[in-house]
C-alpha positions as CSV (number, residue, x, y, z in Angstrom):
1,X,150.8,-48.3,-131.8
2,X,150.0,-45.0,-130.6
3,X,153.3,-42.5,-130.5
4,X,153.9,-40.5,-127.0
5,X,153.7,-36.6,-127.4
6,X,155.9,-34.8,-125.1
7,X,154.7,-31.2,-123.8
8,X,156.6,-28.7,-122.7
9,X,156.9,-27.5,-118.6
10,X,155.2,-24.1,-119.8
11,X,152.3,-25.6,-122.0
12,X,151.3,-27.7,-119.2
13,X,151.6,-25.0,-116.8
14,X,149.6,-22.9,-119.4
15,X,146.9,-25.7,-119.7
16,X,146.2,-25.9,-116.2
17,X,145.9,-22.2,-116.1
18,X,143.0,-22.0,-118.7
19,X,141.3,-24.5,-116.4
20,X,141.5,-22.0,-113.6
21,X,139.2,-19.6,-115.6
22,X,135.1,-19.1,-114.2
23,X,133.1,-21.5,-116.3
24,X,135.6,-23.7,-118.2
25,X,136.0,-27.0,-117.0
26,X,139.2,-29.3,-118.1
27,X,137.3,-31.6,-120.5
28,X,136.5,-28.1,-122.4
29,X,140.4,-27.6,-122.5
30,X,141.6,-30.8,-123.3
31,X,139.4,-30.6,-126.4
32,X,140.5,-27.3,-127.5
33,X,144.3,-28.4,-126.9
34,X,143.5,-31.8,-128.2
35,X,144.7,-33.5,-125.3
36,X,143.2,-36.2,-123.2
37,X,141.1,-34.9,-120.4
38,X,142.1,-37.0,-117.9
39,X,145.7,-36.1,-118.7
40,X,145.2,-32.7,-118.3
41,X,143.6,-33.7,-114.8
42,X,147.1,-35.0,-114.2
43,X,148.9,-32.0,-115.0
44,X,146.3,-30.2,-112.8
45,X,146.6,-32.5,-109.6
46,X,150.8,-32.7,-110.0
47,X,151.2,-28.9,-110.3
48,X,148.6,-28.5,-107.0
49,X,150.3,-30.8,-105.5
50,X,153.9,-29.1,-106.0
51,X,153.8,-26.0,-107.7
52,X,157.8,-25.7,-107.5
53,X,158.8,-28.9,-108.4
54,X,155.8,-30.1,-111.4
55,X,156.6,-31.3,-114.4
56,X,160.2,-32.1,-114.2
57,X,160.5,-34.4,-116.6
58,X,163.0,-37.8,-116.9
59,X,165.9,-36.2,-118.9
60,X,168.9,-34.2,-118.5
61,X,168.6,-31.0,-117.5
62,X,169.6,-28.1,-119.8
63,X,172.8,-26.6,-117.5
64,X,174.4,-29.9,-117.6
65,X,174.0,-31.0,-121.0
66,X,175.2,-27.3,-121.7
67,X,178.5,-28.1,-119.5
68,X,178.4,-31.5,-121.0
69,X,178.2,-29.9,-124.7
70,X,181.1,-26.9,-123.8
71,X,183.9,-29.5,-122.6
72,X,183.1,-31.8,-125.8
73,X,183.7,-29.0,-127.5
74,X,187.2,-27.8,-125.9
75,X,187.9,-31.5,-126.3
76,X,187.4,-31.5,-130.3
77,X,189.4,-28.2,-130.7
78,X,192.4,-29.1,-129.0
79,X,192.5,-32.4,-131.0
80,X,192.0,-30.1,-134.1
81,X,194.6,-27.7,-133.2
82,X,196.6,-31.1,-132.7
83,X,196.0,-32.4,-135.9
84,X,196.7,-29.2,-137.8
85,X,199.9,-29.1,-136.1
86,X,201.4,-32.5,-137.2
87,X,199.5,-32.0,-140.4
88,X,201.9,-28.6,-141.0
89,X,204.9,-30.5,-139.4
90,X,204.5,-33.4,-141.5
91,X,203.8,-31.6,-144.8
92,X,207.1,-29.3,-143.7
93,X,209.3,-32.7,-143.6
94,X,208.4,-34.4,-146.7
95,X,209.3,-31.2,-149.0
């Protein structure tokens, strides 16, 4: 079983670009890249297609796994602070 490379937005975007060059055709670039050529052809028909809206990809995009990431975050401190509290309140009590 073969395992799936992902590519970035700008390599594909830089892929099809080196196709776009006088006398290089895609199977030239695939090779170079070691890609498939018919992928590249892909990247090449999606990006023509939609130039704005190519190679979006399937996950999450970075803003909301960043907001995601910052209220996790101000989550675990406040039950830090929390737990250092009683910790100190409790450690005050037994002595």
């Amino acid at each position: 079983m073969t395992i799936r490379r992902k590519y970035s937005a700008e390599f594909k975007r830089e892929a099809v670009l080196q196709t776009q060059h006088p006398g290089v055709s895609c199977n030239q670039v695939a090779l170079e890249l070691g890609i498939n050529p018919n992928v590249l052809g892909r990247w090449k028909r999606e990006l023509e297609a939609s130039p704005d809206r190519a190679f979006a990809g399937s996950g999450v995009p970075r803003d909301e796994e960043l907001a995601r990431l910052k209220r996790e975050l101000a989550r675990v401190k406040k039950e830090r602070d929390f737990l250092r509290e009683a910790a100190t309140f409790f450690a005050r009590e037994s002595s």
